[in-house]
N, C-alpha and C positions, 0 to 999 in steps of 0.2 A: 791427467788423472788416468790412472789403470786401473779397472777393475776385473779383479780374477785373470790378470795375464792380457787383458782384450785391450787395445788402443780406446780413447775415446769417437763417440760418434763421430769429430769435429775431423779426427785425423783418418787417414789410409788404414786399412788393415795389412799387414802384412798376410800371406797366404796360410802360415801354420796359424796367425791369429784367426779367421777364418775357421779353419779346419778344426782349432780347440773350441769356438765355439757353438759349430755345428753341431760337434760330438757331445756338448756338455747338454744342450737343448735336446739329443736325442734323447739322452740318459735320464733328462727330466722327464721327457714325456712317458716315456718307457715305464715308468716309477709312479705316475700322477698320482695311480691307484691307493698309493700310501697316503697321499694329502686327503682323498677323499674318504679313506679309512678309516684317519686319525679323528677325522672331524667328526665324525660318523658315531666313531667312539666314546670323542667327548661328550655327546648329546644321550647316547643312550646306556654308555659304561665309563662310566665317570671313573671308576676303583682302577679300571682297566689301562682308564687312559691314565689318571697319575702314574703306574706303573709305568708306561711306555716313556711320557714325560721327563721322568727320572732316568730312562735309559739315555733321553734322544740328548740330557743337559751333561749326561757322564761320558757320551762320546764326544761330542761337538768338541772341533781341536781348534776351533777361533771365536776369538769376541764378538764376531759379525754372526756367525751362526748361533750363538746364545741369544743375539741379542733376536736374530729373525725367531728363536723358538719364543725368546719372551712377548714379542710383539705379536707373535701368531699363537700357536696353539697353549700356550700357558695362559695365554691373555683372556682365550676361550674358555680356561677350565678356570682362571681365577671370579670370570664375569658371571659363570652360570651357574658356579657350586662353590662360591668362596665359603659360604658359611660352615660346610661340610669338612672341607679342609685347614681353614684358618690353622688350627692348631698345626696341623702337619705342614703346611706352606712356614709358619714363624720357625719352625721345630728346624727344617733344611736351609732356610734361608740363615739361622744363626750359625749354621754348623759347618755351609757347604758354600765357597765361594762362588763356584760357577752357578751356583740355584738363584743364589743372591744377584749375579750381576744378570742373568737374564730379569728374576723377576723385576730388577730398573728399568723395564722395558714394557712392561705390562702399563698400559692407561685406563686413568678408573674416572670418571666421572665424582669428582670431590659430592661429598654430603656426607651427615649428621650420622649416617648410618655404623654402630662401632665394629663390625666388623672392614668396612671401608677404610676407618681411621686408623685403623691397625695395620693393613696393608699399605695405604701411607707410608704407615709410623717405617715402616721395612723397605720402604724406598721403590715402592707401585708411582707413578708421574702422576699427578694431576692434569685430567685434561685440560686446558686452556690455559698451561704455566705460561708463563712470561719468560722467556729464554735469556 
């Protein structure tokens, strides 16, 4: 398995594998500030962060990074203000493929609740599915 160009643990790294993943972990670290921003956001500017949201699911040029936004920061904004957005989350997710397959990614804790069962309905996981 390769991931992002890197040998697995199991095997040798060649030297530029190495060298790309040095650079990639600088470039993370460099950035973190955005991860704790984002978060930041979500908790205190929710309007703000759906904006960003919507930017971060119209860049992203791989199914892996939808799929990290829907499990991280969408998963945030769907767990703490689903009800604010419901409309706007069904509204992109019918309209907008990449919104759709991140929000496949988002896990909600199944119950009775009908905003829950609507995010469901839109293909939100249930946590403890059976694979």
């Amino acid at each position: 398995m390769v991931l992002l160009g890197v040998s697995t643990l199991f095997e040798a790294m060649t030297n530029e594998e190495r060298e790309h993943l040095a650079d990639c972990w600088l470039i993370m670290q460099r950035h973190w500030w955005a991860y704790l921003q984002l978060a930041r956001t979500l908790d205190e500017q929710p309007e703000e962060a759906w904006k960003v949201l919507l930017l971060l699911i119209a860049r992203a040029e791989s199914v892996d990074l939808l799929e990290t936004i829907g499990a991280g920061p969408l998963e945030d904004l769907v767990r703490n203000h689903a009800e604010s957005f419901i409309s706007r989350i069904e509204s992109e997710a019918n309209s907008n493929a990449k919104f759709a397959t991140a929000l496949g990614h988002v896990w909600l804790a199944p119950t009775s609740d009908p905003t829950v069962q609507r995010l469901l309905a839109l293909g939100c996981q249930p946590v403890g599915k059976k694979s």
